[in-house]
PAGUVO-247426 format. One record per residue (C-alpha): x, y, z; residue number from 0. Coordinates in nm, 3 decimals, always signed. Each point is the difference from the previous one (the first is absolute). Layout:
! PAGUVO-247426
x	y	z	num
X	Y	Z	NUM
...
This chain:
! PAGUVO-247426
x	y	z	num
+7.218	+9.456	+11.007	0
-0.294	+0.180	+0.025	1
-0.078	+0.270	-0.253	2
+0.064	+0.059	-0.393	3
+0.194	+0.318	-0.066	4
+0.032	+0.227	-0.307	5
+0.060	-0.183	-0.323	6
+0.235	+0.304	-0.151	7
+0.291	-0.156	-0.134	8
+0.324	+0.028	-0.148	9
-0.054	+0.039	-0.410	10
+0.152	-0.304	-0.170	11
+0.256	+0.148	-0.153	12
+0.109	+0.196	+0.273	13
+0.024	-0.388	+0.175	14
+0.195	-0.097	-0.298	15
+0.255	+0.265	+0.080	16
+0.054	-0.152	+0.330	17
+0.062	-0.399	-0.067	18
+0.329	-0.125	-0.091	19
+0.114	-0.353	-0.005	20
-0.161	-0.090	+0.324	21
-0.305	+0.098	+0.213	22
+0.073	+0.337	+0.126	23
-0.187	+0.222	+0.301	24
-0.184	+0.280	-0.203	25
+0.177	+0.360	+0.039	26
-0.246	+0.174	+0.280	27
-0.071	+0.322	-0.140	28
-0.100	-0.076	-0.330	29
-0.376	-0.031	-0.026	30
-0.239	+0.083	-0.252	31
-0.368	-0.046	-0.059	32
+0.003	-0.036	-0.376	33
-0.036	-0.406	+0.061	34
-0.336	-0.072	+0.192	35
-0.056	-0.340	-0.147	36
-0.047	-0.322	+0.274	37
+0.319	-0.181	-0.032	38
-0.092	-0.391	-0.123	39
+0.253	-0.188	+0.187	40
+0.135	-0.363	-0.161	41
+0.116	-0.322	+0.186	42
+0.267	-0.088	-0.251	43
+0.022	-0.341	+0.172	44
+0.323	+0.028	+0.188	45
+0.124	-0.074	+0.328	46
-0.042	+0.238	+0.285	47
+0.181	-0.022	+0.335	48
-0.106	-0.236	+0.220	49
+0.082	-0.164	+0.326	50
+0.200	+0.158	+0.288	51
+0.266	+0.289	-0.136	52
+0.273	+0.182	+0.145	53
+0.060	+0.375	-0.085	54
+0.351	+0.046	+0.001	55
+0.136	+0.382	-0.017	56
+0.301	+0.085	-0.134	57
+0.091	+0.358	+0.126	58
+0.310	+0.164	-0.264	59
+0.103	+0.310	+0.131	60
-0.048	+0.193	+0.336	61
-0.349	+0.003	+0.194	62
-0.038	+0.066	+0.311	63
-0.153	-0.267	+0.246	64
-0.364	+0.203	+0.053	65
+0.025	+0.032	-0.359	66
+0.037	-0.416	-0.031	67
-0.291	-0.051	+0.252	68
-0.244	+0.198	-0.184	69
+0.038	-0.309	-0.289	70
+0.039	-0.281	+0.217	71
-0.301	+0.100	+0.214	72
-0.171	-0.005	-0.307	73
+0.066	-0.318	-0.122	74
-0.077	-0.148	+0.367	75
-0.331	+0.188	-0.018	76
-0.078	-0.204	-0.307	77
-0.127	-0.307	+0.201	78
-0.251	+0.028	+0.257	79
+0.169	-0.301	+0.148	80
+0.323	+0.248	+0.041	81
+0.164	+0.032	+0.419	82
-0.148	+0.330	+0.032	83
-0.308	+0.030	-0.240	84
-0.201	+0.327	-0.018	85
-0.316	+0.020	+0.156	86
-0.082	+0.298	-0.109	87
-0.199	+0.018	-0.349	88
+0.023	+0.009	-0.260	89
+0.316	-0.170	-0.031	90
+0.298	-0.089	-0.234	91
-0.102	-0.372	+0.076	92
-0.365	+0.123	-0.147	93
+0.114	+0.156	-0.298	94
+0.229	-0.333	-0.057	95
-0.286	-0.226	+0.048	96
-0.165	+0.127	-0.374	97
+0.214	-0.192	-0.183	98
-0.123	-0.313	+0.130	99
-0.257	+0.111	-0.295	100
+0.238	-0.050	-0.257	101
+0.115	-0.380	+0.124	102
-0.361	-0.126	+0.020	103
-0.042	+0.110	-0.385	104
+0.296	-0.141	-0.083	105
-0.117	-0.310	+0.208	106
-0.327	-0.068	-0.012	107
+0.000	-0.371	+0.064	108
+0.280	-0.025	+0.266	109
+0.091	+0.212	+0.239	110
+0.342	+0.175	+0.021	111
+0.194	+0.210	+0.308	112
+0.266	+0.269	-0.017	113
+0.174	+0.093	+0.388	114
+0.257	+0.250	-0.014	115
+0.241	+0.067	+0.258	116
+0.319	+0.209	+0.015	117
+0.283	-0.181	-0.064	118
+0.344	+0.100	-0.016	119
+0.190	+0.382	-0.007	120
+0.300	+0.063	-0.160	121
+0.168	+0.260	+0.003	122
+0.220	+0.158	-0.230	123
+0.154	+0.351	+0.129	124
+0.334	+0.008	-0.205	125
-0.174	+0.011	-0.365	126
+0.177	-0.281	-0.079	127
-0.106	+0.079	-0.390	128
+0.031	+0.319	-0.013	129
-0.282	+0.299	-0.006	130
-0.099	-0.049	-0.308	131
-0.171	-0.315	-0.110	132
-0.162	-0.176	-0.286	133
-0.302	-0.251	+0.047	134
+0.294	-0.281	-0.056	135
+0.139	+0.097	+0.349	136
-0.368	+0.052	+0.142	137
-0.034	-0.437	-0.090	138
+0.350	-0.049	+0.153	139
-0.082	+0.166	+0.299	140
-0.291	-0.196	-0.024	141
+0.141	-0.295	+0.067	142
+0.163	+0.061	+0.299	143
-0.314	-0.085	+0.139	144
-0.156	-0.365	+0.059	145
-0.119	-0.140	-0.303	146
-0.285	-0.261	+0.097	147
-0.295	+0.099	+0.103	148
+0.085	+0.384	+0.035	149
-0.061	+0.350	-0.209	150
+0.330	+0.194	+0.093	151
-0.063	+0.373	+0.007	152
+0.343	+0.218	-0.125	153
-0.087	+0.324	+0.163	154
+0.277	+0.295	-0.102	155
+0.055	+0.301	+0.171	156
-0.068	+0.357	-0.101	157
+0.333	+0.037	-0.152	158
+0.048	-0.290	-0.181	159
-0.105	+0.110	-0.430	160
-0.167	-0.376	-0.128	161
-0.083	+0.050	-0.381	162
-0.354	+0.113	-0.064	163
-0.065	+0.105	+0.354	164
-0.201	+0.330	-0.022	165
+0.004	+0.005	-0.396	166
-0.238	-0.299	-0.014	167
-0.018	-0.197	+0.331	168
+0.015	+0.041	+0.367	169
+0.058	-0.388	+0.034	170
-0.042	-0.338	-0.159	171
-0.089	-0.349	+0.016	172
+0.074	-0.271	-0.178	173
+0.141	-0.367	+0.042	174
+0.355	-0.142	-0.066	175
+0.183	-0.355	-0.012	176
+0.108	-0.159	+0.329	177
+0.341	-0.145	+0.069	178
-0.031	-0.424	-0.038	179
-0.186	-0.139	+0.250	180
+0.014	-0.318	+0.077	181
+0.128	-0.090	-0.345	182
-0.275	+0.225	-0.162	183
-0.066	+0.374	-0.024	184
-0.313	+0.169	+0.059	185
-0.127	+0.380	-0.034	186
-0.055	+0.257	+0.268	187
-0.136	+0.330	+0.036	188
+0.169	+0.326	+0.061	189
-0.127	+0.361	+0.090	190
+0.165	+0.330	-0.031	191
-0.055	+0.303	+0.127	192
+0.196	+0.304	+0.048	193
-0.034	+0.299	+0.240	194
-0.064	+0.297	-0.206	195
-0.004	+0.280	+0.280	196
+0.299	+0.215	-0.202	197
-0.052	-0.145	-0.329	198
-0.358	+0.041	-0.083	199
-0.249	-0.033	+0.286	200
-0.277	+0.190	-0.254	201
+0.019	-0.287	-0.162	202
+0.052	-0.263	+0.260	203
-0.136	+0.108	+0.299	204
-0.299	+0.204	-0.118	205
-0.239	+0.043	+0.209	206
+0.238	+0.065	+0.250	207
+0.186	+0.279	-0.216	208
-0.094	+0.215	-0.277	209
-0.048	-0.149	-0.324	210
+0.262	+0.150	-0.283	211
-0.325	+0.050	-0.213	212
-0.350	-0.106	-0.050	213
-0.294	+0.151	+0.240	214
+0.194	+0.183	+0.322	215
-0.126	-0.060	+0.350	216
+0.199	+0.058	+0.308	217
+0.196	-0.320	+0.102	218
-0.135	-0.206	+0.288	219
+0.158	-0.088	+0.341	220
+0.203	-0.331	+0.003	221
-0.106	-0.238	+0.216	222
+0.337	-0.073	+0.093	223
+0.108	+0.338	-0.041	224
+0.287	-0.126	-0.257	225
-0.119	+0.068	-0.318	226
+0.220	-0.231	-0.177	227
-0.019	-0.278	+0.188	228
-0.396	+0.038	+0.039	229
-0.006	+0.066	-0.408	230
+0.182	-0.359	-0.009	231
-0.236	-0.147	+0.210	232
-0.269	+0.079	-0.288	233
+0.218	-0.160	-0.261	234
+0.065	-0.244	+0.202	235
-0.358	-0.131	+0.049	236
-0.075	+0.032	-0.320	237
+0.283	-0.190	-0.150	238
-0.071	-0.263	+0.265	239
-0.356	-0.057	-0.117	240
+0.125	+0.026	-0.378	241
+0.247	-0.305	+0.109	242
-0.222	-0.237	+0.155	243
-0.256	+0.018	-0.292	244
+0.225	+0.056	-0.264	245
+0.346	-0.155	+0.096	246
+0.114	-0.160	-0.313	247
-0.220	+0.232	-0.288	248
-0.261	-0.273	-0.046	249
-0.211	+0.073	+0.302	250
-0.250	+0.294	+0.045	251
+0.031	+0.326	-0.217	252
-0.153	+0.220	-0.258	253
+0.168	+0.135	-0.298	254
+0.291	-0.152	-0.175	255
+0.235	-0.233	+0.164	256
+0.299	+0.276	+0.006	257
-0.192	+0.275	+0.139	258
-0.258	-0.162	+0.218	259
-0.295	+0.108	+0.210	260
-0.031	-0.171	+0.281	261
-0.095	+0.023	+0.404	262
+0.029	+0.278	+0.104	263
+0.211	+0.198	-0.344	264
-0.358	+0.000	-0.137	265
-0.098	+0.257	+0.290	266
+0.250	+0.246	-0.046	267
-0.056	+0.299	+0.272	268
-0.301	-0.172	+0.168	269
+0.033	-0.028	+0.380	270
-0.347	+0.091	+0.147	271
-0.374	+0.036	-0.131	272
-0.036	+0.315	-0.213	273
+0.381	+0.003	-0.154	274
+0.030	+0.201	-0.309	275
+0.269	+0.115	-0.170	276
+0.261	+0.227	+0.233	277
-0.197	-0.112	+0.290	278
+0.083	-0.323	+0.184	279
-0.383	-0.080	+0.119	280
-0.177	+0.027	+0.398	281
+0.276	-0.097	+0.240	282
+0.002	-0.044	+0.345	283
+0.209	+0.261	+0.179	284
+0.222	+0.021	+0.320	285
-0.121	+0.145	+0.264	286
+0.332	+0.102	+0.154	287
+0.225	+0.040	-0.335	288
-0.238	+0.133	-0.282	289
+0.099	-0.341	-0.221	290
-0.153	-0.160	-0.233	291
-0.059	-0.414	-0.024	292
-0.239	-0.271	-0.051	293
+0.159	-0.321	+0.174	294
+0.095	-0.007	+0.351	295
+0.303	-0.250	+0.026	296
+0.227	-0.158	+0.220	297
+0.153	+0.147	+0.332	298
-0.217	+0.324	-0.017	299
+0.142	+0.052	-0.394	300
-0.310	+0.167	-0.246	301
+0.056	-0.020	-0.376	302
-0.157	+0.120	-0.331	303
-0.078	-0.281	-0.168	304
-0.113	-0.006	-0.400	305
-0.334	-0.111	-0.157	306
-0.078	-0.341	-0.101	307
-0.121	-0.104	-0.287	308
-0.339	-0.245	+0.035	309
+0.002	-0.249	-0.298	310
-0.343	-0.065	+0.078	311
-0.123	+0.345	-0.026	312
+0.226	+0.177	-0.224	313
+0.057	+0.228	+0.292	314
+0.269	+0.110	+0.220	315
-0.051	-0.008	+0.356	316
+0.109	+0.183	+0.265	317
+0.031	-0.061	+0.399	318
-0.164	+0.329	+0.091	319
């Protein structure tokens, strides 16, 4: 990734606010510049994820099928080794590609691989628990999905109400038990995410709608032109980078254990060189729509992709 962008970020106790039990994607609007002190990142001496993973996604409630492409190009787009790689830069397999930085600190003496692929989808269109759902049904529907070598994503729909979404979280990660395996049981990771296009896409989606508060700016174009979906793409990414380096709370973070720093969380509203608060940073703009991005994906698909923190620089950096 090629350039360091603005180091405004969130104040810590605004963070605090945020972080519940597991590793949640930061709320999008809510930026301040009262905290611009490098972040000191730790190796707490944990496993990350290694080897070659599945992402499963498990869809609860009603998308439509351009809506489900826009996240499975994604996660194709994460491997430059994908059927139908982007050649145009940069590229979601670019952005990916930085946290190879965080598995040769963690591994300085041997060398260690992470491949992810898309894996299975499963669909659940009947809300088979309900509309309204704690974190204890976000880990069962969890496990629907494989449980070796996988991170299942749980991806509700706009009007499903998951408690904390908006007030604190626009999605989660964290790690769970697995069923007995082989006459032992293991743990796996799980994501969350909701879509928060009717619920709270100032908080969600931002930049792509206004923010509730904090500095005002006009929203930009979606890349996708679905707000929602292209706001989950950014929570997405994020909790995907927070996995793989922190899957289990031991890996890489800042702060305290329950409310951690890590990835890309410790570059909250950072997308492009000269980000501030209540403005996203220098994208690259389409042409033909007027959108906004900074990853070119798979099958023509461009995304808005958060910062990355550098552990080695105490910077985040951006693609463009």
């Amino acid at each position: 990734m090629a350039s360091s962008a603005s180091k405004h970020l969130f104040s810590f106790v605004l963070l605090l606010s945020l972080f519940h039990f597991s590793s949640p994607a930061r709320s999008l609007a809510e930026i301040s510049d009262e905290s611009q002190q490098p972040i000191l990142f730790q190796y707490h001496n944990g496993p990350l994820l290694t080897g070659k993973i599945s992402i499963n996604l498990i869809w609860y409630g009603k998308f439509k099928p351009s809506q489900r492409a826009i996240v499975s190009d994604f996660i194709t787009s994460l491997s430059s080794s994908s059927p139908s790689p982007s050649k145009n830069q940069p590229s979601v397999a670019t952005w990916w590609k930085f946290i190879e930085k965080y598995y040769h600190l963690a591994n300085a003496k041997r060398t260690s691989s992470l491949s992810l692929s898309l894996g299975t989808q499963i669909l659940d269109e009947s809300y088979s628990m309900g509309k309204s759902l704690s974190q204890i049904h976000i880990k069962k529907l969890a496990a629907k999905g494989s449980q070796i070598n996988s991170i299942n994503v749980v991806l509700t729909s706009s009007d499903v109400l998951i408690d904390g979404f908006c007030s604190s979280k626009c999605g989660s990660h964290g790690y769970s038990t697995s069923s007995f395996i082989r006459g032992k049981s293991s743990k796996f990771a799980y994501i969350w995410l909701g879509n928060s296009e009717t619920q709270c896409p100032g908080q969600c989606a931002w930049p792509f709608h206004q923010p509730i508060y904090g500095p005002q700016s006009p929203p930009l174009v979606a890349p996708n032109n679905d707000v929602g979906l292209d706001g989950m793409i950014i929570n997405l990414a994020s909790l995907l980078a927070g996995t793989v380096t922190n899957p289990f709370g031991n890996g890489f973070y800042q702060g305290p254990k329950e409310a951690p720093l890590e990835a890309a969380s410790a570059c909250p509203g950072v997308y492009g060189k000269g980000a501030y608060p209540g403005y996203a940073g220098d994208l690259l703009v389409d042409a033909t729509t007027g959108a906004s991005y900074n990853a070119n994906g798979s099958n023509g698909k461009k995304y808005l992709l958060p910062a990355l923190f550098d552990p080695s620089t105490s910077t985040c950096s951006t693609l463009v």
